[in-house]
C-alpha positions as CSV (number, residue, x, y, z in Angstrom):
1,X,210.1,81.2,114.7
2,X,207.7,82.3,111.9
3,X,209.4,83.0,108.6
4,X,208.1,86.6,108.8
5,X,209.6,87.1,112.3
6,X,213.0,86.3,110.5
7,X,212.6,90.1,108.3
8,X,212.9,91.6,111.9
9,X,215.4,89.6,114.3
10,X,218.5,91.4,114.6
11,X,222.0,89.9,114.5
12,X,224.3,90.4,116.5
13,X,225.6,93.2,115.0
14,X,222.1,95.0,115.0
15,X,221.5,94.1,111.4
16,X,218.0,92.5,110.1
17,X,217.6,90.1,106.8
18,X,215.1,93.0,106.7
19,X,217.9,95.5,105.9
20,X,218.6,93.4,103.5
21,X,215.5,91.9,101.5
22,X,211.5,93.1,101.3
23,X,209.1,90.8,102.7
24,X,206.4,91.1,99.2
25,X,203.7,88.6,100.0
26,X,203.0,85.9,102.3
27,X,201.4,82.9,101.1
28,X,199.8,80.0,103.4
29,X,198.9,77.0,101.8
30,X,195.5,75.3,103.2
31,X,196.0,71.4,103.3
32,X,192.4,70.3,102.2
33,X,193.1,66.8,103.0
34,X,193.7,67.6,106.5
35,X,192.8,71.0,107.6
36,X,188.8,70.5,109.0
37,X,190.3,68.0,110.8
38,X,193.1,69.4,112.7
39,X,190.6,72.8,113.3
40,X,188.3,70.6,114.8
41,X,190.0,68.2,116.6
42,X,190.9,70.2,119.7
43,X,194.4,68.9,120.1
44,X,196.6,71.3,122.5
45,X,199.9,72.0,121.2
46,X,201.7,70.7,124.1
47,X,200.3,67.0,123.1
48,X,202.1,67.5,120.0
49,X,205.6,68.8,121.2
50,X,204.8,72.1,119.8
51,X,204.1,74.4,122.7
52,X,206.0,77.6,122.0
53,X,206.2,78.4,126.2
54,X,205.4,77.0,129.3
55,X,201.4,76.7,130.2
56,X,200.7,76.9,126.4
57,X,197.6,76.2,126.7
58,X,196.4,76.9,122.5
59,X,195.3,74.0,120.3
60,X,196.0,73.3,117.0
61,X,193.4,75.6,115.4
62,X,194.8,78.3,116.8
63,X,197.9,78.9,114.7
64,X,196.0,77.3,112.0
65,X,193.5,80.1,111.8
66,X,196.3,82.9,112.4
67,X,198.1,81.6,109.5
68,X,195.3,82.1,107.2
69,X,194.4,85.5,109.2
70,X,198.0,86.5,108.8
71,X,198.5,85.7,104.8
72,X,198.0,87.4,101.6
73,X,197.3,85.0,99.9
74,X,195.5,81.5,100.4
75,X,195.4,78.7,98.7
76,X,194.1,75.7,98.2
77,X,196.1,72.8,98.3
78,X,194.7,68.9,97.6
79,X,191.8,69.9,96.5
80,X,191.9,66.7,94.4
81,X,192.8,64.3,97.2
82,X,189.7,65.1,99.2
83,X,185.2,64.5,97.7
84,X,183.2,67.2,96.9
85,X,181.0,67.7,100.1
86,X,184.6,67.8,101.7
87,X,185.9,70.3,99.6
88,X,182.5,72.4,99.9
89,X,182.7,71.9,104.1
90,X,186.3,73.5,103.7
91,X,185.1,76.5,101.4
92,X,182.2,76.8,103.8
93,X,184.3,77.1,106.7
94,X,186.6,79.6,104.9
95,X,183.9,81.6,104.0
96,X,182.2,81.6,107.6
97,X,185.9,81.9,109.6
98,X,185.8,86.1,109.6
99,X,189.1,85.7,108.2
100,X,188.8,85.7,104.7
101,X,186.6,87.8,102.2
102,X,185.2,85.9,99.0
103,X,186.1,86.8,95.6
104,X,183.8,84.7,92.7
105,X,185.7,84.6,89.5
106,X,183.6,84.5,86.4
107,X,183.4,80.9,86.1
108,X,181.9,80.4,89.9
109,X,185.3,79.8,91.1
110,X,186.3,81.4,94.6
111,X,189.1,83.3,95.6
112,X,190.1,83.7,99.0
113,X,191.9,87.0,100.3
114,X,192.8,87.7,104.2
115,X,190.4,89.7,105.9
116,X,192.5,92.6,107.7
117,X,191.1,93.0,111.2
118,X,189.5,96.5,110.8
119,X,186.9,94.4,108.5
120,X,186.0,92.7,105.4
121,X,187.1,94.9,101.8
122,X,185.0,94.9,98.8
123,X,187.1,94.2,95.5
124,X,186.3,95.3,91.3
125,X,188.1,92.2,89.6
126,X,188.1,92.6,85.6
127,X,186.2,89.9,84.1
128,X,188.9,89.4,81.3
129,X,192.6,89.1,83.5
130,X,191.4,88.9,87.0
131,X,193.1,92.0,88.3
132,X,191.5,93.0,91.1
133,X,191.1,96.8,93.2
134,X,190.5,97.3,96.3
135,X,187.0,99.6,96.4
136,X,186.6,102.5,99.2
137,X,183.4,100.7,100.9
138,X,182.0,103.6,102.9
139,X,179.5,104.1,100.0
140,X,178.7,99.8,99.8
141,X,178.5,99.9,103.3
142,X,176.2,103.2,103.4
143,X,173.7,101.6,100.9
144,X,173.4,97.8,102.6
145,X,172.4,100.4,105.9
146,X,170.2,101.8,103.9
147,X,168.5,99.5,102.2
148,X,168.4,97.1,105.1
149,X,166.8,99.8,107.7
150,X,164.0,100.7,104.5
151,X,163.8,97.1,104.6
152,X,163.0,96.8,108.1
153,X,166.5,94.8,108.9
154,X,168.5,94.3,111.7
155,X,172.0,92.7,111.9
156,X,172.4,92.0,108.2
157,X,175.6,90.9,106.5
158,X,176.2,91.3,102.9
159,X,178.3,90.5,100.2
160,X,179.0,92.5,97.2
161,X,180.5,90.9,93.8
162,X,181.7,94.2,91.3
163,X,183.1,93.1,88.3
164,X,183.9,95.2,85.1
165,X,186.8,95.7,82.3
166,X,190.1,96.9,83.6
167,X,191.4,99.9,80.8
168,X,194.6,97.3,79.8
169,X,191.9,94.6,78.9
170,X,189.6,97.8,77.2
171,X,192.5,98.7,75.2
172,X,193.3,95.4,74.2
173,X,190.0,94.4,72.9
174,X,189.5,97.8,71.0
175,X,192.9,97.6,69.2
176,X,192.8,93.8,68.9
177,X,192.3,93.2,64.5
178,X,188.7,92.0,64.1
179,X,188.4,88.3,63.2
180,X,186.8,89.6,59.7
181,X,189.6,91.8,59.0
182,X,191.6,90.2,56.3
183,X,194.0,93.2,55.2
184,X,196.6,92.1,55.9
């Protein structure tokens, strides 16, 4: 049973650890040693013991890329333990799955968040802390329409990287003493 499914199994007494407790965030950890392999290597379930009911006919990959469609938060485990075109491959196929939109940090790093199945969200991350907003993308996705059909373009995709000063770090850099202020 998925640790998630625990919040709403009831005891016998009608009570759920739900009652109880708040499910905040779930996390999946992406093993990048082994994950490409397991997504493509088209293992069924049953081969492994792991069926969940009879004719379960699902491979691996398939609770492999719910996990990651079902998390809040991804991340990237043995990162170290696998090369660079590896590592790239994995990011790639990440990027490319549907399930994830792409967040670049300021220093070219990505971050992953689950793409909810209504669609992919756009995000303003402050360049200082890395908080990050969800944006209402009816006006991003009104202007890549637009440009796109001025443009004379069908079936485009886009992706759309907002970044700016959150008011904490604002206030924090415009109260902060000045390095050349020596009155003190």
């Amino acid at each position: 049973m998925p640790v998630a499914a625990t919040f709403a199994f009831a005891r016998d007494d009608g009570a759920t650890l739900g009652d109880l407790a708040r499910l905040d965030t779930m996390v999946t950890v992406v093993d990048a040693a082994n994950f490409l392999a397991e997504l493509v290597g088209g293992n069924e379930l049953a081969e492994r013991g792991l069926d969940q009911y009879e004719d379960d006919e699902r491979t691996v990959s398939d609770p492999l890329m719910n996990q990651i469609g079902f998390a809040d938060v991804i991340v990237l485990n043995e990162l170290d333990l696998v090369g660079a075109a590896s590592a790239d491959r994995l990011r790639a196929t990440l990027d490319h799955s549907g399930q994830v939109d792409v967040v670049r940090e300021r220093n070219g790093e990505r971050l992953y968040r689950p793409r909810p199945a209504d669609g992919h969200r756009h995000y303003l991350v402050c360049r200082d802390c890395g908080l990050s907003t969800e944006v209402e993308a009816d006006t991003v996705e009104r202007g890549a329409e637009e440009v796109a059909e001025v443009m004379g373009f069908a079936e485009v995709e886009h992706a759309v990287e907002l970044s700016g000063v959150c008011d904490q770090c604002r206030f924090t850099r415009n109260t902060a003493p000045s390095p050349t202020d020596r009155s003190a």
